[in-house]
VOGU-3710 file (C-alpha; in Angstrom, 3 decimals, decimal comma):
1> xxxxxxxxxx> 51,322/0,666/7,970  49,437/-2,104/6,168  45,516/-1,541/5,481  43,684/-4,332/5,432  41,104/-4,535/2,462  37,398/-5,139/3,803  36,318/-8,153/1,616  32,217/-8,622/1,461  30,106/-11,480/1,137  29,666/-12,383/-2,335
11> xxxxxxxxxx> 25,663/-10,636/-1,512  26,954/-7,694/0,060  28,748/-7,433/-3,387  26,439/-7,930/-6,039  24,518/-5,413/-4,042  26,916/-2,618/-3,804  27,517/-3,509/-7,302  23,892/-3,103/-8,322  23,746/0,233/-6,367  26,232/1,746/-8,420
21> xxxxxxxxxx> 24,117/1,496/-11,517  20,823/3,557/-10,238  19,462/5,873/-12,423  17,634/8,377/-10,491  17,825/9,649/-6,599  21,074/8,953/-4,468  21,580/6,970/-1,564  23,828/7,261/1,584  25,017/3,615/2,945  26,419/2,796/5,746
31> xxxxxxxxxx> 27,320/-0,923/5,885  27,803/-3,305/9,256  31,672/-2,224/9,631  30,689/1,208/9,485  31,901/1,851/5,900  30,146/4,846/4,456  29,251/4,613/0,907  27,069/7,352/-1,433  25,719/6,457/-4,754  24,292/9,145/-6,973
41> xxxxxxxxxx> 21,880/8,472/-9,991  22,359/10,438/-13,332  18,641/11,562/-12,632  17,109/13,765/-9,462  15,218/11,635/-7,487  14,888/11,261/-3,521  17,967/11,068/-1,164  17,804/8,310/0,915  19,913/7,189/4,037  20,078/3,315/4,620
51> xxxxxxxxxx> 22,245/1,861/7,669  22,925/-2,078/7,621  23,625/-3,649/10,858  23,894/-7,598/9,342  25,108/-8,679/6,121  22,318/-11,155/6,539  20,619/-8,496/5,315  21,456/-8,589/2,268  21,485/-11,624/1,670  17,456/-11,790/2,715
61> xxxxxxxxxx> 16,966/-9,272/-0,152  17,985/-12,108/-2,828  15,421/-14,309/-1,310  12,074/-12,405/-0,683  13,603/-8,838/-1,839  10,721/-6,294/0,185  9,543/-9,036/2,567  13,165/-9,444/3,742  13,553/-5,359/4,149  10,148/-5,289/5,710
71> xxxxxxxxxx> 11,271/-8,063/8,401  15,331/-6,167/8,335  13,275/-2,906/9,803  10,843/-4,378/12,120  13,856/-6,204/14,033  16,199/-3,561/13,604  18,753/-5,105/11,169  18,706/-1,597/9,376  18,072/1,682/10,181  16,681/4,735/8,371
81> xxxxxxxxxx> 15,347/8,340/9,197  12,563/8,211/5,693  11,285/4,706/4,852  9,104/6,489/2,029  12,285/7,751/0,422  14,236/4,563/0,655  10,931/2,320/-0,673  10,911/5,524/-3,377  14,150/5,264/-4,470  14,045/1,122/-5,190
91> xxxxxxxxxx> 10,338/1,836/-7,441  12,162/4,794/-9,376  15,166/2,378/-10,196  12,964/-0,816/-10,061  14,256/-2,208/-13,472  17,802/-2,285/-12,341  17,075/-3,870/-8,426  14,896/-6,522/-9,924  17,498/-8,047/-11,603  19,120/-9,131/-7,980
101> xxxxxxxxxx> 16,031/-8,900/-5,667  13,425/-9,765/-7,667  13,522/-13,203/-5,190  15,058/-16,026/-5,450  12,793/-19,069/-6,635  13,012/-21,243/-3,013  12,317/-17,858/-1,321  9,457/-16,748/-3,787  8,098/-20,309/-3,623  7,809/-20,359/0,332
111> xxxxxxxxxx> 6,320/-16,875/0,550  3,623/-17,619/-2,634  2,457/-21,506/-0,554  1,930/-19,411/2,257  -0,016/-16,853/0,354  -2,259/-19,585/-1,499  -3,227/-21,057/1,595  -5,686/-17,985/2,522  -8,124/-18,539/-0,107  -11,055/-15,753/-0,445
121> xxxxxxxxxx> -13,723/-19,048/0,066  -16,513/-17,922/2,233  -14,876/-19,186/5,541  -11,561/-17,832/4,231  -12,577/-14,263/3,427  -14,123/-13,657/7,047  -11,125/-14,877/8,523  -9,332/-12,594/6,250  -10,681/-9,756/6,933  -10,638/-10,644/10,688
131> xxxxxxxxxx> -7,185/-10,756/10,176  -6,736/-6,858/9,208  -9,599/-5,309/10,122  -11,005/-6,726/13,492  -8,120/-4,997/15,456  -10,172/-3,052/16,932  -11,940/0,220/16,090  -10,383/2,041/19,080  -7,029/0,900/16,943  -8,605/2,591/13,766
141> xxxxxxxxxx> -10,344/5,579/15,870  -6,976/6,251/16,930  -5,629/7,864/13,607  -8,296/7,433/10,707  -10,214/11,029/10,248  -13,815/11,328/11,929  -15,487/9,959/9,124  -13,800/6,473/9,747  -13,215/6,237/5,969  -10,024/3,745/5,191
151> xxxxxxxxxx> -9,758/4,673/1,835  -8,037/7,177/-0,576  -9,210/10,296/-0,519  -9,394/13,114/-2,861  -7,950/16,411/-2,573  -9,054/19,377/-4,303  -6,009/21,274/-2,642  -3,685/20,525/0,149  -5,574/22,822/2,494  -8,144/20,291/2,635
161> xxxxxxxxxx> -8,804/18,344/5,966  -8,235/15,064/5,202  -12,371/14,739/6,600  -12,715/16,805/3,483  -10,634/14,744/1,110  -12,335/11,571/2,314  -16,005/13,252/1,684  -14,776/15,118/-1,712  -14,320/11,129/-2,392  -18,123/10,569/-1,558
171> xxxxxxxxxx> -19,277/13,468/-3,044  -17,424/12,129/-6,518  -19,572/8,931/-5,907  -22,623/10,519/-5,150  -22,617/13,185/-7,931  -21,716/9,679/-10,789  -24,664/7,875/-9,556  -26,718/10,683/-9,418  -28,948/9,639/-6,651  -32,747/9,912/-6,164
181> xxxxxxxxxx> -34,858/9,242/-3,373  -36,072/6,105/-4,265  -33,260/4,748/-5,260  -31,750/1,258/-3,416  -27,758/1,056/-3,139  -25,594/-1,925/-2,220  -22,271/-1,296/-0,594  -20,056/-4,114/-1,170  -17,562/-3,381/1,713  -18,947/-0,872/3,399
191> xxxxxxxxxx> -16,252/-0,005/6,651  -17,238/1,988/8,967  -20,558/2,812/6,929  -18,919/6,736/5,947  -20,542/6,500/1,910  -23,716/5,314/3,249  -24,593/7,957/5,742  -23,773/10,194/3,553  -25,365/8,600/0,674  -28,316/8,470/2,859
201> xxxxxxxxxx> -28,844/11,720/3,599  -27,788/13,800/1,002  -30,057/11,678/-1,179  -33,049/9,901/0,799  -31,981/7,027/-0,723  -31,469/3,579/1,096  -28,615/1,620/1,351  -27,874/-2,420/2,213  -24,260/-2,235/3,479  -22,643/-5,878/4,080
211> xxxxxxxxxx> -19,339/-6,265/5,818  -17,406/-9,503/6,944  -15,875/-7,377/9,785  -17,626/-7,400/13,507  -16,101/-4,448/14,571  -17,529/-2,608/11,919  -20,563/-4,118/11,699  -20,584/-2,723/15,608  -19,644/0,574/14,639  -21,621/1,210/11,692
221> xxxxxxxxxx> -24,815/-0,088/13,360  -24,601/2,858/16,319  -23,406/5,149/13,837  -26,930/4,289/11,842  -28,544/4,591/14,649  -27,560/8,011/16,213  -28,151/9,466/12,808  -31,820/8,482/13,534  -31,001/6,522/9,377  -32,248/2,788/10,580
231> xxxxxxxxxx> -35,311/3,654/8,131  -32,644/4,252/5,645  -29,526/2,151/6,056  -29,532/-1,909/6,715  -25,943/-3,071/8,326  -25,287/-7,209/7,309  -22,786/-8,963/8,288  -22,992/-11,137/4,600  -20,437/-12,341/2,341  -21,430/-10,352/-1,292
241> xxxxxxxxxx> -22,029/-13,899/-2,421  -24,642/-14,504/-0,431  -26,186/-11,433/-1,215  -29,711/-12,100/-3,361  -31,596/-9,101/-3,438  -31,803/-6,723/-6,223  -30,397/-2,647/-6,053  -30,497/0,299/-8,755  -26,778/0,661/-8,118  -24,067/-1,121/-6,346
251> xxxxxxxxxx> -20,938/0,730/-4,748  -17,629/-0,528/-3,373  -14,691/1,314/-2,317  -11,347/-1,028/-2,170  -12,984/-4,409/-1,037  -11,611/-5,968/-4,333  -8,533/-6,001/-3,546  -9,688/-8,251/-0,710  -11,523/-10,701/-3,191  -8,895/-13,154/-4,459
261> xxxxxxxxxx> -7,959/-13,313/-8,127  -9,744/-16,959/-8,066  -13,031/-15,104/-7,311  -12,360/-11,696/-9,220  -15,307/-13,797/-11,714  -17,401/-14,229/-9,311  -17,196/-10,929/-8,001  -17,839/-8,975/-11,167  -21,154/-11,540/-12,191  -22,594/-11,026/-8,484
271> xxxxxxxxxx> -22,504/-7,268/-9,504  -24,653/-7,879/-12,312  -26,585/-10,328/-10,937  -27,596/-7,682/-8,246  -28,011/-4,518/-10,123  -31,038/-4,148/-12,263  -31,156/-3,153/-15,960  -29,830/0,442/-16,226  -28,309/0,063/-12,789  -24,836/2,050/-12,261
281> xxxxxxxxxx> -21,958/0,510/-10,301  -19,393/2,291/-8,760  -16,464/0,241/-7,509  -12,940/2,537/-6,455  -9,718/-0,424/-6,243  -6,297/0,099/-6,261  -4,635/-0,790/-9,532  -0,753/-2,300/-10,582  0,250/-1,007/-13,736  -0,578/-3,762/-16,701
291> xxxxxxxxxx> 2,709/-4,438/-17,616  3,687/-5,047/-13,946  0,710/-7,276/-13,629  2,285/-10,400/-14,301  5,337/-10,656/-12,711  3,341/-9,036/-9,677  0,957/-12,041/-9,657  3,567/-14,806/-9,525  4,933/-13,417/-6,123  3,902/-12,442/-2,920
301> xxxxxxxxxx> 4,539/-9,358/-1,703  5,099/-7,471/1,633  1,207/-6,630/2,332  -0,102/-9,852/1,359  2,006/-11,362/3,850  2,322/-9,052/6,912  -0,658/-6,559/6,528  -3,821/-7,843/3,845  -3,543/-11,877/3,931  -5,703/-13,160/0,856
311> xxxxxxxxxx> -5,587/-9,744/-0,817  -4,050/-9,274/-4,200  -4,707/-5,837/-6,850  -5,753/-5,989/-10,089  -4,730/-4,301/-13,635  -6,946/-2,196/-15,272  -6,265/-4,289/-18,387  -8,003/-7,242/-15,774  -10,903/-4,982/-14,604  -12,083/-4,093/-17,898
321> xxxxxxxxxx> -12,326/-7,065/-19,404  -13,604/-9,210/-16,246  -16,504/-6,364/-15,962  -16,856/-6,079/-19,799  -17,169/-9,709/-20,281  -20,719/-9,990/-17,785  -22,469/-7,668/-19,164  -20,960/-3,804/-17,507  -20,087/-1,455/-19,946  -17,153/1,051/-18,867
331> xxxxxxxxxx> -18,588/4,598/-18,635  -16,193/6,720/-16,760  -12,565/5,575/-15,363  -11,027/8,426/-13,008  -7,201/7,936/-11,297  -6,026/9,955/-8,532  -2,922/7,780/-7,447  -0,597/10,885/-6,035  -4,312/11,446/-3,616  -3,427/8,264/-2,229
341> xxxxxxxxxx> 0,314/9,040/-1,349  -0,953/11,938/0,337  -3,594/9,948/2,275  -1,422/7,246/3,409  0,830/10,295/4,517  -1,407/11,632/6,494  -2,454/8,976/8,069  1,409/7,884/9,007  1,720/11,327/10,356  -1,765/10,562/12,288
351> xxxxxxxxxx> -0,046/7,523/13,753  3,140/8,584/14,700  1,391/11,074/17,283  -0,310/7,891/18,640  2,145/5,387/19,384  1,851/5,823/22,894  -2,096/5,355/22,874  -1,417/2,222/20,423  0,803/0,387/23,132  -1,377/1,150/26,030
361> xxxxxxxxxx> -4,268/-0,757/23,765  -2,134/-3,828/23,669  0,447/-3,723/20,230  3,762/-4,092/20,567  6,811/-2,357/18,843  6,971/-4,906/16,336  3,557/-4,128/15,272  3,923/-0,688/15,173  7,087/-0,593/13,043  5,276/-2,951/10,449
371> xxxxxxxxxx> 2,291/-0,360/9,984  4,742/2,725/9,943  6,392/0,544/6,889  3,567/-0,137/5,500  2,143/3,371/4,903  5,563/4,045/3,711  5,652/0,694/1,038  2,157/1,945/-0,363  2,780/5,845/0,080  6,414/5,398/-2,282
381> xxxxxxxxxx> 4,147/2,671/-4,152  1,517/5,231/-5,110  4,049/8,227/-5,812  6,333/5,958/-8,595  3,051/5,312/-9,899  3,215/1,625/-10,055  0,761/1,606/-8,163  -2,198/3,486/-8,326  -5,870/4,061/-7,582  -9,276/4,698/-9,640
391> xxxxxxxxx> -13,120/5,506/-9,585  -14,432/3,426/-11,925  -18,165/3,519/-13,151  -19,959/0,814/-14,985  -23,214/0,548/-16,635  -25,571/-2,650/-16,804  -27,010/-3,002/-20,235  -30,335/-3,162/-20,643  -31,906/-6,329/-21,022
//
C-alpha cells in the first residue's frame, strides 16, 4: 500500500524546522492532520503541549509572532493544558524563534500605527487607563487580595498570603522612606489607595493620591473614609501633570509603565518638580532587560494591544539616566522579578475559581481567555527573566 507523504505549507515548515533547533525544554505538537510531533532541547527546561487546529496559525506567527498566538488561543485555533509553559518555553529559546517570528515588517507596521495612535496626552492617558482599569471594581474585587493592591508583591516565603506579600511590598516602601508624622507623600498612581492607608496609619503622615481611574477614585474615597483617614488621605482624580503642589516624598507603584516613552521626560522632571530638596522618591516599574530594550521598542506587543493600550516598560539603562539627568540621584535599586511570577500566579489561580462570577458580571469567553493568557505571557515573562520588576529609590539633591 502506497503512503501518501503529508506536504506542509512552506510556514508550517520553517516552523517545524525552527522547532527542531530549541535549546532548552521540549515540546509535544500536534499539528491540524493530527500528526504528533516531540522536540526535545539539549537543556531541561519546561514541557509543553501545543495542539494546532489551522495552519493559518502559523502562518499568523510570521506576521505579529505573540499577538497572532494570543488571538490563535482566544478563538480556539490552538489548544493547550499550560499557557505559562508554552509562553516559557518560546522566552528560554527566544534567540532561535526570533529569527522566524520576530514579525514580519507589514505585520509589525500595522500593529506599531495602531499602538502610536494612543498617545499618553492628557485626554489620551484617561482614556487609557479607562480602557484597563475602569472595568469595574466588582471585576477586580473578584480575584485581587483584600488589600486591592494590583501590583507585584513580595514574598518572604511561599507560606505567605498573598495579603501578606502585597503589604511586605508596602512595608519595603514604608521602611525606605522612613516616614514621620509630618511628613506629605504623593502617590502617583495610587489604585485602590492600599500604600496610602497604610502609609497613613502606620506613620501619621498624609498622603495626596491622584488617579485617572473613576472606579478607583470611587473605591479609594469610601475606603478613606471608613478608615475614619479623610484628615489624612486626599483622593484626586488629576493627571500627575497637573499636579502643582509640593511633597517630602513622592511614591508610585507601576503607573510608568502607563506613561508613554514620549512623556517618560516629563514624568521624571514632574517628580522633581514636586518633591522638595532632600525629598525621597520611591517609584516600583516593571523593567525589559537593556539589551532587549531596543528591539522591544520598535514593536508592539501582546499587552499593549489587547490588555494596557498606551503602555510601554522601560530599561533600567532608561530609568537611570532619565531620573539621573533632572536632578535624582539613585540610592537603592531592589529586583524581585520571580515575586512577580508568583503574583501573577496567584492571581490566575484567583481567577480561574471565578469565571462563573466574571460572566454573570457581563464578560464574555473571549475576554476571559485573553486575561487567563495574559497572566500566563507576563507570569513566563517574569520567570525567563526578560522581564522583570524593581523598587527603586531616588534622592533629590539639595539645592
Amino acid at each position: 500500500m502506497k503512503i501518501e507523504k503529508i506536504v506542509y505549507p512552506t510556514s508550517t515548515r520553517i516552523f517545524l524546522a525552527m522547532m527542531n533547533r530549541i535549546q532548552m525544554g521540549s515540546l509535544d505538537l500536534v499539528l491540524p492532520g493530527g500528526e504528533r510531533k516531540v522536540f526535545n532541547g539539549k537543556n531541561p527546561g519546561p514541557k509543553a503541549f501545543l495542539k494546532i487546529n489551522s495552519h493559518k496559525v502559523v502562518k499568523g506567527l510570521f506576521s505579529s509572532s505573540d499577538i497572532a498566538l494570543a488571538e490563535a488561543y482566544r478563538d480556539g485555533l490552538i489548544e493547550t493544558d499550560d499557557p505559562t509553559s508554552l509562553l516559557l518555553l518560546a522566552c528560554l529559546n527566544q534567540e532561535i524563534l526570533e529569527k522566524a517570528f520576530s514579525g514580519n515588517f507589514f505585520g509589525m507596521i500595522f500593529y506599531r500605527i495602531k499602538h502610536l495612535t494612543k498617545f499618553n496626552s492628557r485626554k489620551g492617558s484617561k482614556k487609557n487607563i479607562h480602557a484597563h482599569y475602569d472595568l469595574g471594581n466588582s471585576f477586580y474585587k473578584l480575584w485581587l487580595d483584600p488589600t486591592m493592591t494590583y501590583s507585584s508583591a513580595i514574598f518572604k516565603n511561599q507560606e505567605d498570603s498573598l495579603e501578606v506579600a502585597q503589604q511586605n511590598k508596602y512595608q519595603r516602601i514604608i521602611d525606605s522612606l522612613q516616614l514621620k508624622p509630618t511628613d506629605h507623600i504623593l502617590e502617583i498612581g495610587c489604585g485602590w489607595g492600599g500604600f496610602a492607608t497604610m502609609a497613613a496609619i502606620q506613620s501619621g503622615c498624609k498622603v495626596t493620591c491622584l488617579t485617572l481611574s473613576n472606579e478607583q477614585a470611587l473605591y479609594s474615597k469610601k475606603l478613606v473614609k471608613d478608615l475614619n483617614l479623610e484628615g489624612q488621605i486626599e483622593i484626586k482624580i488629576c493627571d500627575y501633570r497637573d499636579e502643582l503642589g509640593s511633597y517630602n516624598h513622592v511614591v508610585s507603584i507601576e503607573m510608568i509603565e502607563a506613561v508613554g516613552e514620549k512623556y517618560w521626560d516629563t514624568y521624571f522632571t514632574t517628580i522633581n518638580a514636586r518633591l522638595k530638596a532632600g525629598g525621597k522618591a520611591h517609584i516600583q516599574s516593571i523593567t525589559i532587560k537593556d539589551e532587549l530594550f531596543d528591539s522591544y521598542r520598535k514593536s508592539t506587543d501582546f499587552i499593549q494591544q489587547f490588555i494596557f493600550p498606551g503602555g510601554m516598560v522601560l530599561a533600567p539603562k532608561i530609568i537611570k539616566s532619565k531620573a539621573l539627568k533632572c536632578g535624582l540621584e539613585l540610592q537603592d535599586y531592589f529586583e524581585f522579578g520571580l515575586d512577580y511570577a508568583e503574583t501573577l500566579k496567584r492571581w490566575r489561580e484567583a481567577f480561574a475559581k471565578k469565571i462563573s462570577e466574571i460572566k454573570t458580571i457581563g464578560f464574555d469567553e473571549n475576554f476571559i481567555k485573553i486575561w487567563n493568557f495574559y497572566y500566563c505571557y507576563c507570569e513566563a515573562g517574569f520567570m525567563s527573566r526578560r522581564i522583570d520588576v524593581a523598587q527603586i529609590l531616588f534622592e533629590k539633591k539639595e539645592a
